[in-house]
Backbone bond lengths (Angstrom), bond angles and torsions (degrees), N, CA, C in turn:
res aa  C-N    CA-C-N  psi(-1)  N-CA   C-N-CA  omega(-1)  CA-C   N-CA-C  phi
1 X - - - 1.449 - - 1.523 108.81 -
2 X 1.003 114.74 115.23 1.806 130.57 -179.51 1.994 102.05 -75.00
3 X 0.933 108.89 119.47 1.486 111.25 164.28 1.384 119.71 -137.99
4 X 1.366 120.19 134.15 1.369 125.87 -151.37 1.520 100.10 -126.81
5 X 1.498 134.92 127.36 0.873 130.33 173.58 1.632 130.06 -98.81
6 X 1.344 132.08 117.73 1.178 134.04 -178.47 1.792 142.67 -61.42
7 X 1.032 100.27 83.76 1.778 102.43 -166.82 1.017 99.08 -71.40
8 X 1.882 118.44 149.55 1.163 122.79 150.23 1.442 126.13 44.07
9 X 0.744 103.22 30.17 2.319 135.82 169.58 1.685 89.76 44.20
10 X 1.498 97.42 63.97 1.925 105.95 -178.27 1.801 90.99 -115.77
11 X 1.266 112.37 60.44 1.254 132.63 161.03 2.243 105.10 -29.80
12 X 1.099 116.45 -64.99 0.846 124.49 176.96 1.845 129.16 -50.65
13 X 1.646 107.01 -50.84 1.514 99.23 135.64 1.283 160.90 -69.34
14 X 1.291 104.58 2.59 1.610 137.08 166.23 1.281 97.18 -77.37
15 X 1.425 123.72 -56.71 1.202 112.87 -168.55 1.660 127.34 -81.59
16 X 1.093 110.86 -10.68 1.476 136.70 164.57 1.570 112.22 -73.05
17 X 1.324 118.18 -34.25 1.476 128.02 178.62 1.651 115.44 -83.23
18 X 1.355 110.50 -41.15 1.347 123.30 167.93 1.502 117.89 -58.72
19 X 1.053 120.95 -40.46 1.806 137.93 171.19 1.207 103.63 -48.50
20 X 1.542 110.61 -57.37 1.443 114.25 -165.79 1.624 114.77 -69.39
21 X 1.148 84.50 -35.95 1.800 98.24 -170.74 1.832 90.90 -66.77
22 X 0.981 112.70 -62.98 1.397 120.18 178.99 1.771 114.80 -24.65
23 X 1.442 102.64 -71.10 1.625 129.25 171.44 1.716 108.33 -27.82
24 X 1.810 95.22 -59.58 1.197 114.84 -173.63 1.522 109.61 -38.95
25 X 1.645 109.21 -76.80 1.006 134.88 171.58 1.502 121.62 -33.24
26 X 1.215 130.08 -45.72 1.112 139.13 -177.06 1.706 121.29 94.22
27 X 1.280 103.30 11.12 1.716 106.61 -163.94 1.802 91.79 -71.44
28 X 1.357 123.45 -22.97 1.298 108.58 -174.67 1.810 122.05 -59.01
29 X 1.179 77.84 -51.04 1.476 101.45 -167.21 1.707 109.11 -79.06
30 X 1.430 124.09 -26.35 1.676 125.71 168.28 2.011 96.85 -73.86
31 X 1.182 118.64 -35.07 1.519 102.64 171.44 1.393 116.16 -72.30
32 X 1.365 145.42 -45.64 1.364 142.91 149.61 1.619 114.57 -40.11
33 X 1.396 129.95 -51.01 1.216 103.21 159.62 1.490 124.55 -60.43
34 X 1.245 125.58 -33.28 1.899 113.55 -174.46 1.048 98.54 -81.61
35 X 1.288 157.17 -40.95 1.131 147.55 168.94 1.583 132.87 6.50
36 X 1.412 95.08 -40.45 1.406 105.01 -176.41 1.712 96.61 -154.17
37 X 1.429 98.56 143.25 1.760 98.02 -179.38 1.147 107.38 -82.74
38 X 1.800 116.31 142.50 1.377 125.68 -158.31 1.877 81.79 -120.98
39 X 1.514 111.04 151.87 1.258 110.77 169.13 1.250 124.90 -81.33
40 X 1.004 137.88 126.88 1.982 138.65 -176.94 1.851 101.61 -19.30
41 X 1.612 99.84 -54.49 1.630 92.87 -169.39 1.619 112.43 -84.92
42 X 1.355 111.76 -2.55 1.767 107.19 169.09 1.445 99.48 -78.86
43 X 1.339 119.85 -57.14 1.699 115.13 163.64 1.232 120.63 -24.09
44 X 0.798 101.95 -63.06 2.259 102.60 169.17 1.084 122.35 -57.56
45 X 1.145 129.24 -38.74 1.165 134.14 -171.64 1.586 121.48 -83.12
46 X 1.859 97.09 -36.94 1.380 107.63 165.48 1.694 117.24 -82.88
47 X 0.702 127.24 -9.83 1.650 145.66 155.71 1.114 115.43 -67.60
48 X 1.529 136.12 -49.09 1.206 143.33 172.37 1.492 109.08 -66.44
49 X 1.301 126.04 -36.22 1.452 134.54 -174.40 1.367 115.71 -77.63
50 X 1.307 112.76 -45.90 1.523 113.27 145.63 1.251 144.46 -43.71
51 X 1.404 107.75 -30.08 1.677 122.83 -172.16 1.437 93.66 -95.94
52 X 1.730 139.53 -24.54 1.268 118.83 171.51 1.364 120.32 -68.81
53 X 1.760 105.63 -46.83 1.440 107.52 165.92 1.543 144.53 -36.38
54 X 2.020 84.51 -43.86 1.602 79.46 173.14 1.703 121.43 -85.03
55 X 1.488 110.26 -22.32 1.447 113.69 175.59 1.887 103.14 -64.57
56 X 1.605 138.01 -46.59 1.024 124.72 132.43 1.910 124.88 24.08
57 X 1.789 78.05 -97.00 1.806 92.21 -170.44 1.011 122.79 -67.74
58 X 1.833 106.90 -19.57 1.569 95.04 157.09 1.576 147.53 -75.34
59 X 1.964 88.42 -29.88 1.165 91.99 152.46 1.041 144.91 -44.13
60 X 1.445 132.53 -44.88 0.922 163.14 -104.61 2.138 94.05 -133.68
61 X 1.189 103.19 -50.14 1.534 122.85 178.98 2.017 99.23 -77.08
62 X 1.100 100.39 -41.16 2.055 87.79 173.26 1.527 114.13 -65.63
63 X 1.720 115.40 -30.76 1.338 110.87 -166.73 1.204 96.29 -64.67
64 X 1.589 125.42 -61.45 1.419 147.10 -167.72 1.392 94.88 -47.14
65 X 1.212 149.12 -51.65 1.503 154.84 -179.13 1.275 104.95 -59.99
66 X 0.968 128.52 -49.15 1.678 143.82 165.99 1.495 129.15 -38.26
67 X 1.923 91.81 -50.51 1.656 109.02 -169.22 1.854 92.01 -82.02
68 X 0.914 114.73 -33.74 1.762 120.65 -179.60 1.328 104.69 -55.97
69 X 1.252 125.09 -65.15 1.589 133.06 -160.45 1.514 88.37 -64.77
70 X 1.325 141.43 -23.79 1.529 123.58 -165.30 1.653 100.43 -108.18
């Protein structure tokens, strides 16, 4: 349970703090996934598609680290 406390009626940083906490947490993004039923093998597949991408950008981030140092 996320609870956010309000200083000084700064409505606007409450609400900036709550986002984050939110983000943090992940409740955004597990309600956009249930939202709609995904099939076991789109799950895999979209899981798998993700995990190339990010192995990818890392790759991709050592070369760049690499070409700098030389």
């Amino acid at each position: 349970m996320i609870t956010i406390e309000v200083r000084n009626n700064n409505a606007d940083k409450a609400i900036k703090m709550l986002k984050k906490k939110v983000n943090a947490e992940g409740t955004l993004k597990d309600c956009r996934d249930k939202q709609f039923y995904e099939k076991p093998t789109d799950k895999r597949r979209r899981k798998k598609a993700q995990a190339i991408r990010r192995i990818e950008r890392n790759i991709e981030k050592l070369y760049d680290e690499k070409e700098k140092n030389y």
